[in-house]
mmCIF file as Biopython writes it, N, C-alpha, C and O atoms, coordinates in Angstrom:
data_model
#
loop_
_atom_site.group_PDB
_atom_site.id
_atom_site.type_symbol
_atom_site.label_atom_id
_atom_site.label_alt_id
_atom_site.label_comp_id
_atom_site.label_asym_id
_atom_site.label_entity_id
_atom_site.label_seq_id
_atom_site.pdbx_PDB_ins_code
_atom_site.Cartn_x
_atom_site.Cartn_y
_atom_site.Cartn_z
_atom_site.occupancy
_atom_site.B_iso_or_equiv
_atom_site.auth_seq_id
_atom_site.auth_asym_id
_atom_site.pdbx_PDB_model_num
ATOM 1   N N  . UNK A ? 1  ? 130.932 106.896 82.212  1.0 0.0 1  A 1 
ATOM 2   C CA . UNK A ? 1  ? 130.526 106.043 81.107  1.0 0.0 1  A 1 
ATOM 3   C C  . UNK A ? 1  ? 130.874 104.591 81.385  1.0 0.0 1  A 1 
ATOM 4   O O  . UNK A ? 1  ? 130.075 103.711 81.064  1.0 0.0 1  A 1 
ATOM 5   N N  . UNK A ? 2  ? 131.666 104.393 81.784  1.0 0.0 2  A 1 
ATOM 6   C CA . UNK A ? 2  ? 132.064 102.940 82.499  1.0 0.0 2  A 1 
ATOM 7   C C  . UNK A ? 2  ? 131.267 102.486 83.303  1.0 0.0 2  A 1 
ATOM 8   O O  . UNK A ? 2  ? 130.753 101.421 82.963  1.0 0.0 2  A 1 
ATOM 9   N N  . UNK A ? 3  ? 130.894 103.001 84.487  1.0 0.0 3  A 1 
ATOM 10  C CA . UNK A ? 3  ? 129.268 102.595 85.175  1.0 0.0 3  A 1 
ATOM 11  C C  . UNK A ? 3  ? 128.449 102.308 84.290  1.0 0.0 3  A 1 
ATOM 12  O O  . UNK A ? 3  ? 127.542 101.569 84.674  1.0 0.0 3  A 1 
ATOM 13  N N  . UNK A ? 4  ? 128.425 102.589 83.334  1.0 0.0 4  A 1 
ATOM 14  C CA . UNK A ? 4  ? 126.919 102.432 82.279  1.0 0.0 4  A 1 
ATOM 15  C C  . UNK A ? 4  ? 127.336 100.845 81.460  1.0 0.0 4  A 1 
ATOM 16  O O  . UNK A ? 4  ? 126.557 99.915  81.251  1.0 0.0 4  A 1 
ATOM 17  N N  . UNK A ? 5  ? 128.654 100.913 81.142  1.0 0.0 5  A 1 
ATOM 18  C CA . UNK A ? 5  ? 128.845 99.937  80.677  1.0 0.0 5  A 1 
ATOM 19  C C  . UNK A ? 5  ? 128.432 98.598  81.850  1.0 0.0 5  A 1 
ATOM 20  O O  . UNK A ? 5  ? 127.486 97.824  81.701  1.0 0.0 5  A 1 
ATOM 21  N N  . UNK A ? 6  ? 129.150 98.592  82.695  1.0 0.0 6  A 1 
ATOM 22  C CA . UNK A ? 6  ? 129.166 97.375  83.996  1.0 0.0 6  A 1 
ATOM 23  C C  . UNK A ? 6  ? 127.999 97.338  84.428  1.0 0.0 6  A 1 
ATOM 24  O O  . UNK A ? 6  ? 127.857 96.262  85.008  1.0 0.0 6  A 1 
ATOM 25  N N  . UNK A ? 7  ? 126.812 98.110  84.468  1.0 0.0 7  A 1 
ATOM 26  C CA . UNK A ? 7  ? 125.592 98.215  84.711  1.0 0.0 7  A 1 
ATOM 27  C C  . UNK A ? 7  ? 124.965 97.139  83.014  1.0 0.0 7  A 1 
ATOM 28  O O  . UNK A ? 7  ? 124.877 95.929  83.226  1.0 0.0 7  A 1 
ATOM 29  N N  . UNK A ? 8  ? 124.764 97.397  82.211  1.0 0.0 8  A 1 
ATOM 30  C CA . UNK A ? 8  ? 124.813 96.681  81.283  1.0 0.0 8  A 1 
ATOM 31  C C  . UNK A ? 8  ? 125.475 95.300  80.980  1.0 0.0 8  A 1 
ATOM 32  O O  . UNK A ? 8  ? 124.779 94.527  80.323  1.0 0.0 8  A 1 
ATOM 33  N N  . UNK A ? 9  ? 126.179 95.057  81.195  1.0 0.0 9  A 1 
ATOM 34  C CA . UNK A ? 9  ? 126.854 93.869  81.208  1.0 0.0 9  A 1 
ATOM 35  C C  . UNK A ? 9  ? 126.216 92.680  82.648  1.0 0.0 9  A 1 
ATOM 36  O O  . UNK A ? 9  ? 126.040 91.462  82.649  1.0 0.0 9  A 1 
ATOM 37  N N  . UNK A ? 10 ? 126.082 93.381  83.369  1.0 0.0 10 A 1 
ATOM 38  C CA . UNK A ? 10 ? 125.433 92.986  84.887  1.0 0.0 10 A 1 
ATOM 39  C C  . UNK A ? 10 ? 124.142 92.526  84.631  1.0 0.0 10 A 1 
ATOM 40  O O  . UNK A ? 10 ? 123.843 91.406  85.045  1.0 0.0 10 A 1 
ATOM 41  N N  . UNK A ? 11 ? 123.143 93.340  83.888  1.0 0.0 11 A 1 
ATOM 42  C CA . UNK A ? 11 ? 121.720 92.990  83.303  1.0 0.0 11 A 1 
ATOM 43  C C  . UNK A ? 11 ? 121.487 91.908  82.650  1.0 0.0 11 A 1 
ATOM 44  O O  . UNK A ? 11 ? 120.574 91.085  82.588  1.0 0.0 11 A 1 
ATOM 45  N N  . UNK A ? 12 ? 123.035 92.161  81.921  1.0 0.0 12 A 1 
ATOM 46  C CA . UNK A ? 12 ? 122.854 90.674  80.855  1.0 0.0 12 A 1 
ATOM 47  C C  . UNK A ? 12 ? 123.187 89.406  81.284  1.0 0.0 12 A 1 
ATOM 48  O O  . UNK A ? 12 ? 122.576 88.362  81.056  1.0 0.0 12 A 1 
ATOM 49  N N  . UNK A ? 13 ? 124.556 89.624  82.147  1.0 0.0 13 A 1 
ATOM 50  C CA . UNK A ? 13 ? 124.333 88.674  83.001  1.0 0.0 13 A 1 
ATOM 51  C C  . UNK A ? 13 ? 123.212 87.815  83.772  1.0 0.0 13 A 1 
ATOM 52  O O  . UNK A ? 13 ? 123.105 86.589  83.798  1.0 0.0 13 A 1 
ATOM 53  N N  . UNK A ? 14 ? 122.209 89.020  84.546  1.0 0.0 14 A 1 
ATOM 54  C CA . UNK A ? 14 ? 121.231 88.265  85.115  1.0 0.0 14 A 1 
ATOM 55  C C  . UNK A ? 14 ? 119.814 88.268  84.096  1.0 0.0 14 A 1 
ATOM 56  O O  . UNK A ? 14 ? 118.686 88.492  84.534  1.0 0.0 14 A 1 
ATOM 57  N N  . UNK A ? 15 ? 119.999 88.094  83.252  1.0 0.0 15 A 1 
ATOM 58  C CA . UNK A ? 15 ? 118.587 87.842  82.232  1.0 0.0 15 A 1 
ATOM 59  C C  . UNK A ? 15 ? 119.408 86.410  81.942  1.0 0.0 15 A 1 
ATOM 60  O O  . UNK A ? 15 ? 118.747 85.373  81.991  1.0 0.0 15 A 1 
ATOM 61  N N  . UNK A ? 16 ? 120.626 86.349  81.685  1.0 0.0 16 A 1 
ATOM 62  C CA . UNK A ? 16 ? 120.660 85.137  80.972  1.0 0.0 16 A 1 
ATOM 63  C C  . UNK A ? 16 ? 120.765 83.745  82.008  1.0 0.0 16 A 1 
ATOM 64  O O  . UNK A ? 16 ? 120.508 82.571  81.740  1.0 0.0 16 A 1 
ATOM 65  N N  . UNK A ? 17 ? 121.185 84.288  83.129  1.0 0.0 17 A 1 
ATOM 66  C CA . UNK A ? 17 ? 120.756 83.484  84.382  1.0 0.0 17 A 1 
ATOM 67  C C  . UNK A ? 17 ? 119.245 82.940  84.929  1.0 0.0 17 A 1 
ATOM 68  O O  . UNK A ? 17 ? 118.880 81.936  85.542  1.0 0.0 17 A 1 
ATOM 69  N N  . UNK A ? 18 ? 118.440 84.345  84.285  1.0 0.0 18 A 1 
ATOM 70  C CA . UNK A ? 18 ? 116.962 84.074  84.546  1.0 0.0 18 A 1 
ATOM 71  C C  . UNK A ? 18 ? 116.614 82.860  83.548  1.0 0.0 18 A 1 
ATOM 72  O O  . UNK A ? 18 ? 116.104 81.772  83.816  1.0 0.0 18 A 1 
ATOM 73  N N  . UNK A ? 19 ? 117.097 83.444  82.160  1.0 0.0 19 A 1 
ATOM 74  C CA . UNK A ? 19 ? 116.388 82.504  80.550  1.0 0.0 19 A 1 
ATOM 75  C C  . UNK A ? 19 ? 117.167 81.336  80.795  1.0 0.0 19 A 1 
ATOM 76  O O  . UNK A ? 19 ? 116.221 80.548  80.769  1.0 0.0 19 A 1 
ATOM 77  N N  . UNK A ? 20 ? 118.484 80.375  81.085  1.0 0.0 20 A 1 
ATOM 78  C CA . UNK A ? 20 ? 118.806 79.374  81.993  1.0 0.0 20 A 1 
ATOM 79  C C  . UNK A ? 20 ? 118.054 78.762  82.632  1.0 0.0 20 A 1 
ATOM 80  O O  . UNK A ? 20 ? 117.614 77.640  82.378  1.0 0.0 20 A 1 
ATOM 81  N N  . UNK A ? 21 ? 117.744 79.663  83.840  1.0 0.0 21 A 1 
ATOM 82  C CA . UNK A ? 21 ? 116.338 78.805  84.768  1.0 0.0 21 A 1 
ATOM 83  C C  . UNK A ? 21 ? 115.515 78.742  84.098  1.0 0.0 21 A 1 
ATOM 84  O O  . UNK A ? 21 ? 114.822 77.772  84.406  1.0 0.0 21 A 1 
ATOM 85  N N  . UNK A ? 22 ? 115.158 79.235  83.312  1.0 0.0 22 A 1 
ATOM 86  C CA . UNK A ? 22 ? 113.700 79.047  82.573  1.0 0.0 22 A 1 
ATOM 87  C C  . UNK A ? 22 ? 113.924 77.955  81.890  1.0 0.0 22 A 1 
ATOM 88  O O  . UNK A ? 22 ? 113.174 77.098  82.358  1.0 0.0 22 A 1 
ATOM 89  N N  . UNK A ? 23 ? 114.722 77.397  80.800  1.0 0.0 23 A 1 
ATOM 90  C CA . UNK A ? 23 ? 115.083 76.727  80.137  1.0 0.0 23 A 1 
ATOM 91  C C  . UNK A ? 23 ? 115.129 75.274  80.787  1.0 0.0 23 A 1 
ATOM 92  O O  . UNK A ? 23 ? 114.573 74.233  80.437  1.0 0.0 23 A 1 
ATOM 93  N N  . UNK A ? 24 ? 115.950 75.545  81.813  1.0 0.0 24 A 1 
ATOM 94  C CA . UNK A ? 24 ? 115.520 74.372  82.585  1.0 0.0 24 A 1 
ATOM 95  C C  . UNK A ? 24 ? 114.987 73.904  83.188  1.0 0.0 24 A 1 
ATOM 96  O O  . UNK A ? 24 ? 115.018 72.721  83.529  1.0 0.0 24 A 1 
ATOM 97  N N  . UNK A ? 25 ? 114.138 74.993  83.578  1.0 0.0 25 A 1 
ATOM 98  C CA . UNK A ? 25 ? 112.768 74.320  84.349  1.0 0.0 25 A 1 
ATOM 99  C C  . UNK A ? 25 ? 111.405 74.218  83.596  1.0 0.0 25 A 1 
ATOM 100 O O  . UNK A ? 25 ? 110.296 74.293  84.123  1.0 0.0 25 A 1 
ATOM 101 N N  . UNK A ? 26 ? 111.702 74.017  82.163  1.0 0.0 26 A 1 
ATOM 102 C CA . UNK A ? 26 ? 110.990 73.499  80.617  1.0 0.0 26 A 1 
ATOM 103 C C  . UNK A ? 26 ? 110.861 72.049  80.582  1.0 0.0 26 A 1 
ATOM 104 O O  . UNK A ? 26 ? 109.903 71.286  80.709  1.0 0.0 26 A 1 
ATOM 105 N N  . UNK A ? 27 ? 112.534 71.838  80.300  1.0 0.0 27 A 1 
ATOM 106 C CA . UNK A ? 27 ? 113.053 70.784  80.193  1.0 0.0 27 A 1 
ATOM 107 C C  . UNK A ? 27 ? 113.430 69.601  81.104  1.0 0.0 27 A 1 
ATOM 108 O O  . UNK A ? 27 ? 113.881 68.567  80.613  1.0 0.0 27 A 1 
ATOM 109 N N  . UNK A ? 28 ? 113.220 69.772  82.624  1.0 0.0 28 A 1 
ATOM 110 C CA . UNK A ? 28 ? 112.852 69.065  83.663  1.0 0.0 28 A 1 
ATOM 111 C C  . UNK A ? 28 ? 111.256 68.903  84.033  1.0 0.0 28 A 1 
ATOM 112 O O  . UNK A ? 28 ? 110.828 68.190  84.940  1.0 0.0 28 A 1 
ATOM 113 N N  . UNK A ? 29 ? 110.462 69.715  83.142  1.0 0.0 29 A 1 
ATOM 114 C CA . UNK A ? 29 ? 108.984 69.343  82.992  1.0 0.0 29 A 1 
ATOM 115 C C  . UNK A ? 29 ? 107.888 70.073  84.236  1.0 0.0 29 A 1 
ATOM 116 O O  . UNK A ? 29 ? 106.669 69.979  84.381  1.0 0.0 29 A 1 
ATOM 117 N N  . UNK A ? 30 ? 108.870 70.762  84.957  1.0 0.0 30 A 1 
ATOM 118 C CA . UNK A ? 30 ? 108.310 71.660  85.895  1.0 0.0 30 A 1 
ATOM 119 C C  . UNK A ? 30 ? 106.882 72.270  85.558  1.0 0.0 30 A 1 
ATOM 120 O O  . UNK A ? 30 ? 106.234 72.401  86.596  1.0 0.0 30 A 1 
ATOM 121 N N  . UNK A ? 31 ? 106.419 72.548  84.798  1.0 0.0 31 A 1 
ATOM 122 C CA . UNK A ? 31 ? 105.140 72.925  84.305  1.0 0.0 31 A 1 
ATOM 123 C C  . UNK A ? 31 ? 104.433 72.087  83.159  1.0 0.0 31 A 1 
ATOM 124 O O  . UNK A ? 31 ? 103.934 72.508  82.115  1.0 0.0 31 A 1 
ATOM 125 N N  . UNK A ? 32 ? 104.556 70.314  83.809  1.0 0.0 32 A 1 
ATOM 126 C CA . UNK A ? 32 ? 103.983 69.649  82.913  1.0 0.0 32 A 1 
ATOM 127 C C  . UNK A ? 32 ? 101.959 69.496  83.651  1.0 0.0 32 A 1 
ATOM 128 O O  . UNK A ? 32 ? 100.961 69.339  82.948  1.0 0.0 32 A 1 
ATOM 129 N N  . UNK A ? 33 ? 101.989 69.583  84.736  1.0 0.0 33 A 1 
ATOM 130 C CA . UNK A ? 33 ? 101.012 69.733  85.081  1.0 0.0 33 A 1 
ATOM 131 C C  . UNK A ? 33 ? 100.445 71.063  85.882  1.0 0.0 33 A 1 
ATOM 132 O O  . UNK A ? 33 ? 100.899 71.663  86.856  1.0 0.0 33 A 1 
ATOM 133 N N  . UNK A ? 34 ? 98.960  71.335  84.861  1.0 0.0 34 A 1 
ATOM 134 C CA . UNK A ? 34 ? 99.089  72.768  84.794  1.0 0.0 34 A 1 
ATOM 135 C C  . UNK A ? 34 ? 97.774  72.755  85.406  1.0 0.0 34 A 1 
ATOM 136 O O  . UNK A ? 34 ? 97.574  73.840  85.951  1.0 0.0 34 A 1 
ATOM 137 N N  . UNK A ? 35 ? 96.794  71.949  85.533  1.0 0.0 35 A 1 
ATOM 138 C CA . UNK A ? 35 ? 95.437  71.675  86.072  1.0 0.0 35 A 1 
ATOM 139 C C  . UNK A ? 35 ? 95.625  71.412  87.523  1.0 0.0 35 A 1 
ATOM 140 O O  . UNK A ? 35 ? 94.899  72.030  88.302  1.0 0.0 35 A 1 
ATOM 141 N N  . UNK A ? 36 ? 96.302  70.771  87.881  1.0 0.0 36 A 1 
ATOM 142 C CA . UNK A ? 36 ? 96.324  69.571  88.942  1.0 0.0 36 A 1 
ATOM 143 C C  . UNK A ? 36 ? 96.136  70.240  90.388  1.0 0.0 36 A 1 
ATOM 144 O O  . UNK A ? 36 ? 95.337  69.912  91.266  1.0 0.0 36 A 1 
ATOM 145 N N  . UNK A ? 37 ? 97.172  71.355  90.396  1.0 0.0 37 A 1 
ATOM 146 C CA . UNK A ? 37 ? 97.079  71.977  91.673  1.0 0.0 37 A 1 
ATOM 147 C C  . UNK A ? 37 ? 96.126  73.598  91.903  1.0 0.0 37 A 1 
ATOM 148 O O  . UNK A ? 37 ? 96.190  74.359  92.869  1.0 0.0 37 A 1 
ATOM 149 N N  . UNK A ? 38 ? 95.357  73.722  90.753  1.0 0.0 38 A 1 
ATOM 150 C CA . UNK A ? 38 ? 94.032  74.385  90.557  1.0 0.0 38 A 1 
ATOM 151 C C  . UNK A ? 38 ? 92.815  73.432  90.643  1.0 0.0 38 A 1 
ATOM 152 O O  . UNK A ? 38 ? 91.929  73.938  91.331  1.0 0.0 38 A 1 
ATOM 153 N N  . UNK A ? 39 ? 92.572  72.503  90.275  1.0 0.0 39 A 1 
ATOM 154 C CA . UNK A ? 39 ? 91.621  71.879  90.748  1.0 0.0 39 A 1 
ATOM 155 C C  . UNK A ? 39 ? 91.722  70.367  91.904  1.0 0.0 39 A 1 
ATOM 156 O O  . UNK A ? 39 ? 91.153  69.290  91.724  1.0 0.0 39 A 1 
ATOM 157 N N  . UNK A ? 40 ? 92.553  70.723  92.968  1.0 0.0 40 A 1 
ATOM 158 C CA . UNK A ? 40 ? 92.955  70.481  93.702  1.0 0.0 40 A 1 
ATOM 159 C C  . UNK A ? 40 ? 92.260  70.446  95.072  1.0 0.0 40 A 1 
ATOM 160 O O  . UNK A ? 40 ? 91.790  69.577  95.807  1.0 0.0 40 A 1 
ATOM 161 N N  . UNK A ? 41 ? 92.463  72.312  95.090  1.0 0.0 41 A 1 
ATOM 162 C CA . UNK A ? 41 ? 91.092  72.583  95.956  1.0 0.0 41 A 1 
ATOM 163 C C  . UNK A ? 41 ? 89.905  72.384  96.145  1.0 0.0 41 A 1 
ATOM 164 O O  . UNK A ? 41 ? 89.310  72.488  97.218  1.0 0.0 41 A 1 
ATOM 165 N N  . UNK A ? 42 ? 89.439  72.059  95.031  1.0 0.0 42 A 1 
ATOM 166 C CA . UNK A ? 42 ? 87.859  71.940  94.714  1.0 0.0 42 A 1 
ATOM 167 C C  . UNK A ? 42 ? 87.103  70.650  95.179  1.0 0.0 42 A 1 
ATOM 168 O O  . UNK A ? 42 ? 85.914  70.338  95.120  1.0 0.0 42 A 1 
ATOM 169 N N  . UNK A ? 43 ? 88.480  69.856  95.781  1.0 0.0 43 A 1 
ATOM 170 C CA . UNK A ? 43 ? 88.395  68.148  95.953  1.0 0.0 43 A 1 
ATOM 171 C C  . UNK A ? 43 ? 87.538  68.154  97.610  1.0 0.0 43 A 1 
ATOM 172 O O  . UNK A ? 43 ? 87.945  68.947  98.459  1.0 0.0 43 A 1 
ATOM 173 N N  . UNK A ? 44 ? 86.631  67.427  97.856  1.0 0.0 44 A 1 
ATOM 174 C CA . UNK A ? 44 ? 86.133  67.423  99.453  1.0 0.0 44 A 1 
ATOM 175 C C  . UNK A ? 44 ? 87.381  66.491  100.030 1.0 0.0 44 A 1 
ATOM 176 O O  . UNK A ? 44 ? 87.996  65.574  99.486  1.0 0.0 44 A 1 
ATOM 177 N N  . UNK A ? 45 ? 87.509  67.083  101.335 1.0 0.0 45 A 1 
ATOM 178 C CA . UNK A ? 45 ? 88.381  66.596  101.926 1.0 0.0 45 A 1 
ATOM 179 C C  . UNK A ? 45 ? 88.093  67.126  103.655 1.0 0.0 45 A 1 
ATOM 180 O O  . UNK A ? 45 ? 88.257  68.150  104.319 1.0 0.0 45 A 1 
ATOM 181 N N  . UNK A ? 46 ? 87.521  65.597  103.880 1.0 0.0 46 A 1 
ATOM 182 C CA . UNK A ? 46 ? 87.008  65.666  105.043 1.0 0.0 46 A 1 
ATOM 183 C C  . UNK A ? 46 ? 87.751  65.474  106.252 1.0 0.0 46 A 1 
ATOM 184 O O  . UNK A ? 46 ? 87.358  65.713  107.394 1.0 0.0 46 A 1 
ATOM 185 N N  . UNK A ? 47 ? 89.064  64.936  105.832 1.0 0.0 47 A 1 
ATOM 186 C CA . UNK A ? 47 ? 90.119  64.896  106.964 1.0 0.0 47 A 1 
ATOM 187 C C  . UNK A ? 47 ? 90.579  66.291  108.012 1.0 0.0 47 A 1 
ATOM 188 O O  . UNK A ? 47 ? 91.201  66.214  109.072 1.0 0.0 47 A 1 
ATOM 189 N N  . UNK A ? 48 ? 90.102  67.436  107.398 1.0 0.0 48 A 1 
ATOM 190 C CA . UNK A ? 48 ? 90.666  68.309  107.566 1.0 0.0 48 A 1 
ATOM 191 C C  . UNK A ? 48 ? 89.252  69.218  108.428 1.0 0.0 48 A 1 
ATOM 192 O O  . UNK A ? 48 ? 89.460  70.283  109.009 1.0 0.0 48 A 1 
ATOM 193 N N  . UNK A ? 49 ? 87.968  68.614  108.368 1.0 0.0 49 A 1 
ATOM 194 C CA . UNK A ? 49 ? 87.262  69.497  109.249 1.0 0.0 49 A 1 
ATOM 195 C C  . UNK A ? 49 ? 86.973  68.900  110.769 1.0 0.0 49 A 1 
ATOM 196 O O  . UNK A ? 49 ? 86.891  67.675  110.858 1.0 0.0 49 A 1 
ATOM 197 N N  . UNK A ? 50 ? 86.814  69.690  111.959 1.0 0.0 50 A 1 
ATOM 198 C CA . UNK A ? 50 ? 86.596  70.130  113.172 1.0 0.0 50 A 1 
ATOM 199 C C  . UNK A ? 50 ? 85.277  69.895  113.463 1.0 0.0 50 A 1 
ATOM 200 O O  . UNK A ? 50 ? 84.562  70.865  113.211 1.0 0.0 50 A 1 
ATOM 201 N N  . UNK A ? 51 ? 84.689  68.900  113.925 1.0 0.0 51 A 1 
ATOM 202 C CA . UNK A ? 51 ? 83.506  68.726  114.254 1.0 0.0 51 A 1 
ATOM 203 C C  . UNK A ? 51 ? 82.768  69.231  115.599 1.0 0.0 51 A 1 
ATOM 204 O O  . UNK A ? 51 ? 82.992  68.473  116.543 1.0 0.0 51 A 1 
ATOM 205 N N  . UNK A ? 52 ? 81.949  70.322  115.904 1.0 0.0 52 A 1 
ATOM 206 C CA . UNK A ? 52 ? 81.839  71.167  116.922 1.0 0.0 52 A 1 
ATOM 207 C C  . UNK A ? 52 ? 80.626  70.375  117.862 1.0 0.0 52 A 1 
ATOM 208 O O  . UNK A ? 52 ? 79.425  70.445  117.602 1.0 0.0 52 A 1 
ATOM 209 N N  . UNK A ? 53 ? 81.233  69.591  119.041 1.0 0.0 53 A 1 
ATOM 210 C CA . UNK A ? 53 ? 79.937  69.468  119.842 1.0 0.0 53 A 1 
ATOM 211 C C  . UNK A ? 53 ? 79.483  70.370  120.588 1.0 0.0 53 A 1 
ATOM 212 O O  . UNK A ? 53 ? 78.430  70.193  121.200 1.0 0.0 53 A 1 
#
């Protein structure tokens, strides 16, 4: 029964480590731009092609 407990306590530990990071990576704005690197790709970008003679 003690395993069950420390197993539990351990979980909670790392959820509240997870909801932390989350929290702060809110509040440092980490997901203020949500478009930018989805339509990103879509941009021509000619630097990047291989011209075949």
């Amino acid at each position: 029964m003690s395993a069950l407990y420390l197993l539990v306590a351990a979980s909670i530990a790392v959820a509240g480590t997870f909801l932390a990071a989350f929290i702060w990576s809110v509040r440092s704005n980490q997901f203020e731009d949500q478009k930018g690197a989805s339509m990103r790709m879509l941009y021509d970008n000619d630097t990047n092609r291989v011209s075949k003679s």
